[in-house]
C-alpha positions in Angstrom: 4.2 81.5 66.9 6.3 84.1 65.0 6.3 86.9 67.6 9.5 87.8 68.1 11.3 85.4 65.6 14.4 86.4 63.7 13.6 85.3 60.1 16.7 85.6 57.7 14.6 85.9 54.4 16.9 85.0 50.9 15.7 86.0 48.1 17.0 85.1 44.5 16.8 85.5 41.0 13.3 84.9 39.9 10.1 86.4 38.3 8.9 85.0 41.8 10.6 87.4 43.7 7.6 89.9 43.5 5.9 87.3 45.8 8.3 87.5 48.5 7.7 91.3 48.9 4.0 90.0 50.8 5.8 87.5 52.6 7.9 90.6 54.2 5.0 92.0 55.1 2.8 88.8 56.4 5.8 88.0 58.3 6.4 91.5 60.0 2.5 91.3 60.5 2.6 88.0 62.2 5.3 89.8 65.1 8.8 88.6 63.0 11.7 90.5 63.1 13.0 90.2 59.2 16.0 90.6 57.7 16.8 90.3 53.9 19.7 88.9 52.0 19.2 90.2 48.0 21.5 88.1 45.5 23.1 90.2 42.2 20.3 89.0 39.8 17.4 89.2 42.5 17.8 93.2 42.0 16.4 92.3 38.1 12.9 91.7 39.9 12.5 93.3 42.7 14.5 96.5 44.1 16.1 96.6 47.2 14.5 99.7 48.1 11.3 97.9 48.4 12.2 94.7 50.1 13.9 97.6 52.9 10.9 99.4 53.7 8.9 96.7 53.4 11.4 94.9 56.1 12.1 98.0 57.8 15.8 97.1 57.7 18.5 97.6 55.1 18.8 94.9 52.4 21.8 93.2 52.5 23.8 92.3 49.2 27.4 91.9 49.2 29.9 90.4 51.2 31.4 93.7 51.9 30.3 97.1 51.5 32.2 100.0 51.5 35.2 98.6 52.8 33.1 97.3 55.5 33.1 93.6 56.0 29.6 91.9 56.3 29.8 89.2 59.0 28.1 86.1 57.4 28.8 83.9 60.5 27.0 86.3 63.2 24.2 86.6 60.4 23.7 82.5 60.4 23.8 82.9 64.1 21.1 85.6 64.2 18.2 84.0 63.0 15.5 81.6 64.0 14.9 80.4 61.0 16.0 81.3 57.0 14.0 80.8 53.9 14.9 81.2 51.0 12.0 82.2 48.7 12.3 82.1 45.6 14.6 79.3 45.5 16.1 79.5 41.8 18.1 77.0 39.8 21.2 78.5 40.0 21.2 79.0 43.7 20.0 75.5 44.4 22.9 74.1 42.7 25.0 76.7 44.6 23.4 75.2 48.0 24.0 71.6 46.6 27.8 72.2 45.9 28.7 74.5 48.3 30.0 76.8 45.8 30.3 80.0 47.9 30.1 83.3 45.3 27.6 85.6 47.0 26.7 86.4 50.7 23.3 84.5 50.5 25.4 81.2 50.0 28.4 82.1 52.6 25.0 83.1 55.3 23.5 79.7 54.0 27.3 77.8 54.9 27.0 79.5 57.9 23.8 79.0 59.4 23.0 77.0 62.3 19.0 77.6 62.4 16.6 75.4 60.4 16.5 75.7 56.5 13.5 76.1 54.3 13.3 76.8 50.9 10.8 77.6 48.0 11.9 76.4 45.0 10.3 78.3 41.7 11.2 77.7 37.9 9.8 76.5 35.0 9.0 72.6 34.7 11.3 71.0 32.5 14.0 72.5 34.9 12.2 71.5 37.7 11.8 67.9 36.4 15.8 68.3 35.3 18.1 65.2 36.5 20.7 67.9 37.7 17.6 69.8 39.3 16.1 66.7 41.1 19.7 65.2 42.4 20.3 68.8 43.9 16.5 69.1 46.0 17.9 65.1 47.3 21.0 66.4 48.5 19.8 69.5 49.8 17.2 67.1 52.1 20.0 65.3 53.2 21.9 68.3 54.5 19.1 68.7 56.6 16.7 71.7 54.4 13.2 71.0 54.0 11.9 72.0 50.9 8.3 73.9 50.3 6.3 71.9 47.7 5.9 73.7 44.5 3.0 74.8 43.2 0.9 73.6 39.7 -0.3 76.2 37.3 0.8 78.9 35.2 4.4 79.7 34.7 6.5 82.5 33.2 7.2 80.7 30.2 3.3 80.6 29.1 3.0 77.1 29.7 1.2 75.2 32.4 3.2 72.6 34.7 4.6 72.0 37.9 7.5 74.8 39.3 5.4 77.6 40.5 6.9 79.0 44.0 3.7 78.5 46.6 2.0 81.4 47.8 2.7 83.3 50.1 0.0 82.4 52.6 0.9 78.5 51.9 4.8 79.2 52.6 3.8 81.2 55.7 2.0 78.3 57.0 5.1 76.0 56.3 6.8 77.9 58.5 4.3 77.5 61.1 4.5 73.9 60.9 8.3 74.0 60.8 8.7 75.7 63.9 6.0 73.8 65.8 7.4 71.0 65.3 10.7 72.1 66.3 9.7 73.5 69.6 7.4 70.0 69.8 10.0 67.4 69.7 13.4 69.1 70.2 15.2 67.5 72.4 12.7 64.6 73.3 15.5 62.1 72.5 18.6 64.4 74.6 20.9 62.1 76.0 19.7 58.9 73.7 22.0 56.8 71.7 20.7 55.4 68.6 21.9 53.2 66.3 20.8 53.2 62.6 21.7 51.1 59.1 20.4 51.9 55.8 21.4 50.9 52.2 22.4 47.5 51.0 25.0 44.9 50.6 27.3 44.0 48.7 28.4 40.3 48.4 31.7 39.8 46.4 32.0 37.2 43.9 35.0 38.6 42.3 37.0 41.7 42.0 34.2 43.4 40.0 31.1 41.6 40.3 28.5 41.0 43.2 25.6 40.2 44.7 23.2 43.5 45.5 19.9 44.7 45.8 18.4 47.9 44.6 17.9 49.4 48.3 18.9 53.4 48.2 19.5 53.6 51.7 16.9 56.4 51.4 14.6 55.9 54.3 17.1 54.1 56.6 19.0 58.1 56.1 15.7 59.9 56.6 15.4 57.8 60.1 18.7 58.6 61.1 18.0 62.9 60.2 14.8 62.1 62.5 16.3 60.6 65.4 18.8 63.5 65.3 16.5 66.2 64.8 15.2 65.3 68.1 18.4 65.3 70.1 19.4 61.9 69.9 23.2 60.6 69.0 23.4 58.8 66.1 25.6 56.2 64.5 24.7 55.1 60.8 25.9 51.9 60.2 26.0 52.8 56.0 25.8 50.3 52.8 27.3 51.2 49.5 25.1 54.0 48.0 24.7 56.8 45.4 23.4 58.8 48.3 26.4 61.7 48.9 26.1 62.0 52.8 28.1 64.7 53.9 30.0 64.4 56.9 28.6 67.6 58.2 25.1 66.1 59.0 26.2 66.0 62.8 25.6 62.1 62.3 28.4 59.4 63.2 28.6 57.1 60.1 30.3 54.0 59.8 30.7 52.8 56.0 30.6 49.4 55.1 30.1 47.5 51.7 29.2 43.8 52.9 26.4 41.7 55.3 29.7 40.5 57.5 31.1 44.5 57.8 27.1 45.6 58.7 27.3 42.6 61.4 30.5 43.2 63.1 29.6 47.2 63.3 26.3 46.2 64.7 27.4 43.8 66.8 30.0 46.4 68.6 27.9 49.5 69.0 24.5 47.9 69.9 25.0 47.1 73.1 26.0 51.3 73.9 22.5 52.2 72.1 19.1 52.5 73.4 17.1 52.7 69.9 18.2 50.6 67.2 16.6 50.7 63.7 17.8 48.2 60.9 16.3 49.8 58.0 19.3 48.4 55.6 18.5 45.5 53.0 21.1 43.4 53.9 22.0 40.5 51.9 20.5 37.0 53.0 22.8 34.6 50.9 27.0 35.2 49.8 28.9 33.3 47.7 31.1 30.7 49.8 33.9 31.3 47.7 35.3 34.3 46.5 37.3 34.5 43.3 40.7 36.5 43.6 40.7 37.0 39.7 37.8 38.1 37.7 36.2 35.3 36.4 36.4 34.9 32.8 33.8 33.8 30.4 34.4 30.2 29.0 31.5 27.6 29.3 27.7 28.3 29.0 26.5 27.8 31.7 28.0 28.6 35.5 27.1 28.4 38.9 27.7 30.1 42.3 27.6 28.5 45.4 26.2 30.4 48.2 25.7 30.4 51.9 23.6 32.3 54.6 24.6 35.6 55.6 24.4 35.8 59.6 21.1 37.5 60.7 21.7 40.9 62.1 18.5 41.5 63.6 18.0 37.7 65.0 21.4 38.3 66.9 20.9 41.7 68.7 17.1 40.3 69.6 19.2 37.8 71.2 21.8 40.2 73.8 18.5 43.1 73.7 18.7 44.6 77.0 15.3 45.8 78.9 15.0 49.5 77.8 16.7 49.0 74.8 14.6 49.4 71.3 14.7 47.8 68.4 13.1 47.9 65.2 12.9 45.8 61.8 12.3 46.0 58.7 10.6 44.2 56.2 10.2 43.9 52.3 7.3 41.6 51.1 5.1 41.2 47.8 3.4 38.4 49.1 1.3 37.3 52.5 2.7 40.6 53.7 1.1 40.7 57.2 2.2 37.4 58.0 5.3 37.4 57.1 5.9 40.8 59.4 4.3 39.0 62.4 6.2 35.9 62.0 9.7 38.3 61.7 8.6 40.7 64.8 7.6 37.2 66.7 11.3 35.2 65.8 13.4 38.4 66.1 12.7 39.1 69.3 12.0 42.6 68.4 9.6 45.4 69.6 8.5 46.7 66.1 8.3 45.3 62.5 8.0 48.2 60.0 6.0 46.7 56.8 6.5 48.3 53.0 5.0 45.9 50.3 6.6 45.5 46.2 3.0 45.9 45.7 2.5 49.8 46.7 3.0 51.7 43.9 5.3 54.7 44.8 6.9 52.4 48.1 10.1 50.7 48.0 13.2 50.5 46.9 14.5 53.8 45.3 11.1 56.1 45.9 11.2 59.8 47.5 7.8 58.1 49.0 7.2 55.4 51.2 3.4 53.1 52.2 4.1 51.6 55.2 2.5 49.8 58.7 4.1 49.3 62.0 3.6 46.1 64.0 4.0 46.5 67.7 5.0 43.0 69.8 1.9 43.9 72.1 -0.6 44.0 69.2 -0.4 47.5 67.9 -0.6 47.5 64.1 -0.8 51.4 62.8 -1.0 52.4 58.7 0.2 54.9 57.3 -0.5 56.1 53.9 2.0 56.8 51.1 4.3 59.8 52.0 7.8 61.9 51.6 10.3 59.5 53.1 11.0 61.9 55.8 7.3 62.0 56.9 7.4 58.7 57.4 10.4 58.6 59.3 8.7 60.9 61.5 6.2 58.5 61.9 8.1 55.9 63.0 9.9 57.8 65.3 7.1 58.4 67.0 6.1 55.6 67.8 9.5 54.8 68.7 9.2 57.6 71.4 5.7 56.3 72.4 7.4 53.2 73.5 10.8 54.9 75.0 8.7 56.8 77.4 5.8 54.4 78.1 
């Protein structure tokens, strides 16, 4: 699997670091060609002398060297793949802000191969806010992160953060580029159509009717579809979620049920796969106040009307060889309720997640779901990274294309 492949191996500031001197030399074993990028406090752990025989090339360190300029952009172009173990703190936040001080980072800009990373540092700054936002964005743009290890840390104490081991990581990247020589390109020449996030329902200048929907795993089915050559257009609710521009998605941005409509409504009928992952709002207010409202009696009410059903009216123009998929959200006679959707939306897959899964949801990294098929086909899956699951449904979703 590795014979022959250019790995671009980052390695940063970390008591970790002495672990990636054995990945050099169980990737070199396994028939890679390796190349390593050293950042300024990296050389505090392990010495570039020994990452270069180890690698059997030079280390590389600064963005120029001896009045010689290292090319970052034909570096990023080199390799097959880059990892980035250890991944510290400081460089994560780096990757996550595009702050561009060292040649690992301007490589990282640069690079148009997959991303993995191995994140390793103590577990209170693994567990950090600032830490945990970073790893989300970081997903977004399109890295997949190594899952950290449990055990002993530098500090003396005992907690998540560890980097994984080396024979874990190399098997990580085994997986990675399976997968992308797997499905690459299974969906070339497909136009897909995603929305993800909520809705938000004005009843005055500053108040509204929402939901709590992320927009999470409506993102993670649009990365997916990508990944595997499709062209995307995210149809995208109001959310926290910083999607870059740069994810090589087409997103259209929209903040109400009646904006989600209309952009459905003009760029389904262009799309073979469709996947309404978005918790669009059901009811609106009739009325919508031009002032805020002030507070003067007790006791107020707010008249509200249906929102037009998105997925009811593009089952009703589907075309044969066109896709589409739903979405549902129950707590209660869960099954039913999915068969009854699939059945009166015309659709050719209802994906299920239930209130009642802990860890599934609204707002959750993870995701429980099952997939009803209009022929009969009803497939579990068990709770799992938002990403995997989008996988998942893809999958099925290419089952059917190519039936």
């Amino acid at each position: 699997m590795l014979k022959d492949k250019k790995i671009l191996l980052g390695i940063t500031g970390s008591i970790a670091a002495y672990k990636s001197l054995l990945l050099v030399r169980m990737l070199l074993k396994a028939g890679a060609e390796v190349r390593v990028i050293m950042t300024p406090s990296a050389k505090d752990f392990v010495t570039p002398l020994s990452v270069s025989t180890l690698s059997k090339n030079p280390v590389l360190e600064n963005l120029s060297e001896a009045g010689s300029w290292a090319n970052h952009v034909a570096l990023g172009n080199w390799a097959d793949l880059m990892l980035i173990a250890p991944l510290s703190c400081n460089t994560l936040s780096k990757m996550a802000n595009g702050l561009c001080d060292n040649l690992l980072i301007a490589v990282y800009l640069s690079a148009s191969c997959p991303v993995l990373v191995a994140p390793a540092m103590d577990e209170d700054m693994w567990k950090h806010p600032s830490t945990v936002a970073n790893l989300e964005r970081i997903k977004l743009f399109g890295n997949r992160i190594i899952p950290v290890g449990n055990g002993e840390l530098a500090s003396g104490l005992f907690g998540e953060g560890r980097m994984a081991e080396p024979e874990d990581i190399l098997d990580f990247i085994f997986q990675s580029l399976s997968e992308a020589s797997n499905l690459s390109g299974t969906l070339s020449g497909k136009k897909a159509l995603v929305t993800a996030g909520p809705t938000y329902e004005p009843i005055d200048p500053v108040r509204f009717i929402g939901n709590h929907s992320s927009g999470k795993m409506g993102i993670s089915i649009a990365r997916e579809l990508s990944n595997r050559g499709a062209k995307v257009k995210l149809v995208l609710g109001p959310t926290e979620i910083d999607l870059p521009e740069s994810t090589g998605l087409r997103i259209i941005r929209v903040q109400s049920a009646d904006q989600m409509y209309d952009a459905c409504i003009r760029e389904f009928p262009d799309s073979d796969i469709t996947v309404m992952a978005a918790a669009v709002a059901d009811y609106k207010p009739i009325s919508v106040s031009g002032l805020k409202i002030k507070k003067t009696a007790e006791d107020f009410s707010l008249k509200l009307t249906r929102t037009r059903d998105i997925l009811k009216s593009l089952g009703e123009i589907k075309k044969a060889g066109q896709v589409l998929v739903g979405f549902a959200l129950e707590n209660s006679n869960e099954k039913n309720y999915a068969l009854q959707k699939l059945r009166s939306k015309n659709a050719d897959m209802i994906v299920l997640n239930s209130l009642n899964d802990r860890g599934a949801g609204f707002g959750h990294d993870t995701n429980k779901i099952t997939v009803f098929e209009k022929e009969g086909a009803e497939t579990p899956f068990p709770l799992q990274d938002k990403q995997q699951v989008a996988k998942h449904i893809v999958d099925r979703i290419v089952n059917r294309l190519y039936a």
